[in-house]
N, C-alpha and C positions, 0 to 999 in steps of 0.2 A: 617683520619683514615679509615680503610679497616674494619667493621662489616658485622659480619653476626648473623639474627634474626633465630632462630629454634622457629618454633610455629606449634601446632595442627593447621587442616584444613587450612583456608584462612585468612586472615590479616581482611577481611574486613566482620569478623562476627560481629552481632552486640550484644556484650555487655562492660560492663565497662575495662574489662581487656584489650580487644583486642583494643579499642577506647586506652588505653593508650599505648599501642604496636604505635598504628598507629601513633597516635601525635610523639611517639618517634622519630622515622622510617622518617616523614615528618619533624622535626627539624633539625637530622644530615645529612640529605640529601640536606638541606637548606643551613645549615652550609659546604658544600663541601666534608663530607665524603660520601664514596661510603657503602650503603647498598645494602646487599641482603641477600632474604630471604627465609630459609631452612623451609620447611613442611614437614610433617608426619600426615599420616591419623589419624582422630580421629575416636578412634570406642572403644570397648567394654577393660574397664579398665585392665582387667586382660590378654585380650589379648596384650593389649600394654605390658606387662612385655617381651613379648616376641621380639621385637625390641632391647634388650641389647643384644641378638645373633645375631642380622643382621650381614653378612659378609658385605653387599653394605653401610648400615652406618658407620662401624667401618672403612674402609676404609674409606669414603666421610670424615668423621670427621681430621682421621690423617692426609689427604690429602689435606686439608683445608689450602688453602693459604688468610692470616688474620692477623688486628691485635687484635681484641678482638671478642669471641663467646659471642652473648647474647641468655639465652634459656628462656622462660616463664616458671614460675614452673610449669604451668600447666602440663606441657609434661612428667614431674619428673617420671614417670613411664615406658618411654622408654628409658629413659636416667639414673638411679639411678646406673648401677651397669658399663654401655656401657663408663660413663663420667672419674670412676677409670682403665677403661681397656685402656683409650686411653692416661693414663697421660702423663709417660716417652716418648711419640710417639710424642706430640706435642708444639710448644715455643708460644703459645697463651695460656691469660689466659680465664678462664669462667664465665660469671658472671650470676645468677639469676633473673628477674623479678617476685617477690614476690609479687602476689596480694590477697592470703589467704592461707590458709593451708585445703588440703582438708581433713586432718583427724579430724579435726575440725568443721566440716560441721555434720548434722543428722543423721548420719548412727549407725547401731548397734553398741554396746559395741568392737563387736569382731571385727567387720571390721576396724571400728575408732584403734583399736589396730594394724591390718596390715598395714595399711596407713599410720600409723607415724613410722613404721619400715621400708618402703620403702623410706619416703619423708624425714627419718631423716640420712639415707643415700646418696640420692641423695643431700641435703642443704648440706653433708660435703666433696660432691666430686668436688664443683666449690667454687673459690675463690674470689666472691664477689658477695653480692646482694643489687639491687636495691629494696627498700620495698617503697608501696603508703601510708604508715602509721606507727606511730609510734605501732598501735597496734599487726601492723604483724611483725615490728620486735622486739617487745616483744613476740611474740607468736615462732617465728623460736627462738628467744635466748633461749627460755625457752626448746624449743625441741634440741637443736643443742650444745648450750652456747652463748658464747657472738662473736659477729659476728665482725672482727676485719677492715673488708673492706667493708665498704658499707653507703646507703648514702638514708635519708627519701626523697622523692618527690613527693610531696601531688597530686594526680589529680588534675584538674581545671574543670569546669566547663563551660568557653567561646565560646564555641565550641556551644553553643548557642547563638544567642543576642539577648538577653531580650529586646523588646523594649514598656516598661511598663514604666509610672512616678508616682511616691507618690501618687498623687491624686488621679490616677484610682486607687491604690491598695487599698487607704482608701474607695473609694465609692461602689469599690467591695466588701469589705469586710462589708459595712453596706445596701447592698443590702435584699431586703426580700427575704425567698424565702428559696428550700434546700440549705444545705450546699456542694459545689462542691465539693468532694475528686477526687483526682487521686495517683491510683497506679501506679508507671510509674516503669516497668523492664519487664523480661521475666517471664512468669507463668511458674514455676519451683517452687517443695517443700520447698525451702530454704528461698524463699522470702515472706512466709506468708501470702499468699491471704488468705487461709482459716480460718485462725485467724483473718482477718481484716474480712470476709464477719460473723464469728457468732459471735465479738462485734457489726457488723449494725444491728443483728438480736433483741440486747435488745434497739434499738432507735425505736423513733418514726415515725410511717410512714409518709412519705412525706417531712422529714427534712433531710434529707439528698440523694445525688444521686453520684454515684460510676465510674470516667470511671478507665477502664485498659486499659493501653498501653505497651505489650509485646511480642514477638513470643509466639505461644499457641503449638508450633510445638517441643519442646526442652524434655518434661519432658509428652509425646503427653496422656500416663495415669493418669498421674495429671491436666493436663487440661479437660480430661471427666471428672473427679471426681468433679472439680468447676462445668462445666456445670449443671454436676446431681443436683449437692445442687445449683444451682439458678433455675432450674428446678421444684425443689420441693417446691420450697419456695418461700413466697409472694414477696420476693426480688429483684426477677428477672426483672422487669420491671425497677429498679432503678438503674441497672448495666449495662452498655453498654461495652460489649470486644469488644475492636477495633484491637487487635494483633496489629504488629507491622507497627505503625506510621509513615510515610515519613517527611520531615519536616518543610512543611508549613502546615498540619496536626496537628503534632506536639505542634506547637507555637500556635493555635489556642484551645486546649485542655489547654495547660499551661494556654493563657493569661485569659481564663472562671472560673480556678478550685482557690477553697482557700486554700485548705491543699495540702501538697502531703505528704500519708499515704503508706510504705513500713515496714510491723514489721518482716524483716525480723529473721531469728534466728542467722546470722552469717553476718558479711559484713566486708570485709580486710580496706573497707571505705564508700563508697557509694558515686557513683556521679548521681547517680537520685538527692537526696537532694539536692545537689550546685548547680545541674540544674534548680530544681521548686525554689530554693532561690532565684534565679536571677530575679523570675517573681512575688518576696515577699507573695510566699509561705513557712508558716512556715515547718516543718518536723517532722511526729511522724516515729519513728526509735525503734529499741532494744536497750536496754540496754547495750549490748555484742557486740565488735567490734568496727570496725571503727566509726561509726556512732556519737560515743559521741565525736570525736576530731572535727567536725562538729558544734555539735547542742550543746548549751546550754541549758539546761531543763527549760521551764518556761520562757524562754527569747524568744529565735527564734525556738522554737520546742518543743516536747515534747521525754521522751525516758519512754520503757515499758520495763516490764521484757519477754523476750522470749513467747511467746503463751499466755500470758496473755490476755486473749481476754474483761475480763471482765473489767480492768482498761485502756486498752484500750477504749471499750465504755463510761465510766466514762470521759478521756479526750475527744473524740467527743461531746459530748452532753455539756460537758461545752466550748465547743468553737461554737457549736451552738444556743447557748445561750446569752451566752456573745460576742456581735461584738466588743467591746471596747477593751474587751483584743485580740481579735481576731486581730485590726487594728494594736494595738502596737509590736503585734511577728510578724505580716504581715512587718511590715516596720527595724525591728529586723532583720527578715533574710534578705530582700534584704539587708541591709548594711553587712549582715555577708559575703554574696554575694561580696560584690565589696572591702571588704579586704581582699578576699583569693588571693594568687597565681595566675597569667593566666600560660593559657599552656606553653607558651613561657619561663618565670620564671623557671617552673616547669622543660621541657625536656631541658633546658640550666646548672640548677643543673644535673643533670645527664649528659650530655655530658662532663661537666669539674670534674664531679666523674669519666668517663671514663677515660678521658687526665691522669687524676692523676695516677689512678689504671694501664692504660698501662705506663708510662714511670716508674713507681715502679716495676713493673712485669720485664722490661726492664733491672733494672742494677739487679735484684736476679741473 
């Protein structure tokens, strides 16, 4: 097959969406199709709208010799209105990578109201999407309808190799001493540091200690705002931001930490969780989103309701408390770990969703 990937900035930014772009990308490439890859600057939301005038896209797109366009929704805002202006013009179909909905996300009433009038136009101008979860395409059906071409493919996780066994996971877990948390993503408002640092604020001192590992550079006024409050507060010596981790770094944070704590307020899935799973870290997550087709509550993780900071501390403190129950979700998730999907599984459903969807597209 002849694809072509459209994505904001560069392939090789780091977070969950664009890591499954890239496994994509490295599977069909593998498999002898020819990728390549279409960008468009990322910059200021409202100015993307302005890309559905591009003369040099509207060309480039019609002119596209392909057999299937794949676009990340993330881009949905240069593309919502540019994708129905190009239709009659071109014999490739379009299909979406759906990794959340950004009207969905924390924004005010009103804006979340513009967002889903762009994203609900852009989800109806291509004819098929790839979603990481069953939660995001409940979330597009619910905005769009029922989505007649398209196909779940869970991220994976592998893409680390945990190389932990049982025994260390149990005597880490019955070690004295703070309890390791790790936040692992980018410090960005969506992902809940500030909800995870004022549930540490009702534990006890020295039972617990915090690392972060995420770009601090993304969201650059949300990350002064963390500083100020560990700044302030007696906290701060028990948090260490490390930004963003290389990955023998990395593995060395995993293999120390017990929990891995992300309460975020929205997640299309979350592969921080199937990542610290692998290293039989359990997972405290939100309630809302991807997160819960992951974690079973009480088995291999816990889930909160969005901002709930205080029940949040309530399960911290009973997992530092309790190592017993702490060892059995410790050894919970790593099995949850090693029955999910590898990548492989994963971007192979989707290439033969591709095969399918082009040769159907082919006799319309």
């Amino acid at each position: 097959m002849r694809i072509h990937l459209l994505i904001y900035g560069h392939l090789d930014t780091i977070s969950g969406g664009y890591l499954y772009d890239r496994k994509l990308v490295e599977h069909l490439t593998q498999n002898g199709d020819h990728v390549e890859v279409i960008t468009l600057p990322m910059g200021n939301y409202f100015r993307s709208l302005g890309d559905n005038l591009s003369v040099s896209l509207h060309k480039r797109l019609t002119h596209l010799k392909t057999d299937i366009l794949l676009q990340d929704e993330l881009s949905h805002a240069s593309l919502f209105w540019i994708n129905q202006r190009i239709k009659n013009a071109i014999e490739y179909p379009i299909v979406s990578i759906v990794h959340h909905l950004r009207c969905h996300e924390t924004h005010p009433q009103l804006f979340n109201w513009f967002y889903a009038l762009v994203e609900r136009r852009y989800l109806h101008s291509v004819d098929g999407y790839i979603f990481n979860s069953l939660t995001t395409q409940k979330s597009v059906e619910y905005l769009v309808g029922t989505s007649l071409h398209s196909v779940v493919a869970r991220p994976a996780g592998d893409h680390i190799h945990p190389n932990v066994a049982e025994h260390a996971i149990c005597s880490r877990a019955k070690q004295s001493g703070p309890l390791n948390l790790l936040f692992l993503g980018n410090v960005i408002h969506r992902k809940g540091l500030h909800v995870l640092l004022d549930a540490l604020q009702r534990l006890p001192a020295g039972s617990w200690h915090l690392d972060v590992a995420g770009r601090l550079d993304i969201e650059k006024m949300y990350s002064r705002r963390i500083q100020k409050l560990l700044n302030k507060s007696s906290q701060g010596q028990q948090v260490s931001l490390h930004g963003l981790l290389q990955y023998e770094a990395l593995i060395e944070v995993l293999v120390k930490s017990h929990l891995i704590v992300v309460p975020s307020f929205i997640e299309g899935y979350g592969i921080a969780y199937l990542e610290g799973m692998g290293f039989g870290l359990p997972a405290i997550a939100s309630t809302i989103g991807g997160a819960r087709e992951i974690i079973t509550h009480g088995k291999n993780g816990l889930l909160v309701p969005p901002g709930d900071s205080q029940t949040l501390s309530d399960y911290l403190y009973l997992l530092i408390t309790d190592r017993q129950r702490l060892i059995k979700m410790s050894l919970a998730a790593r099995q949850r770990y090693l029955d999910h999907p590898t990548w492989e599984q994963t971007t192979d459903r989707v290439r033969s969703f591709l095969h399918t969807l082009m040769e159907s597209y082919d006799n319309t």
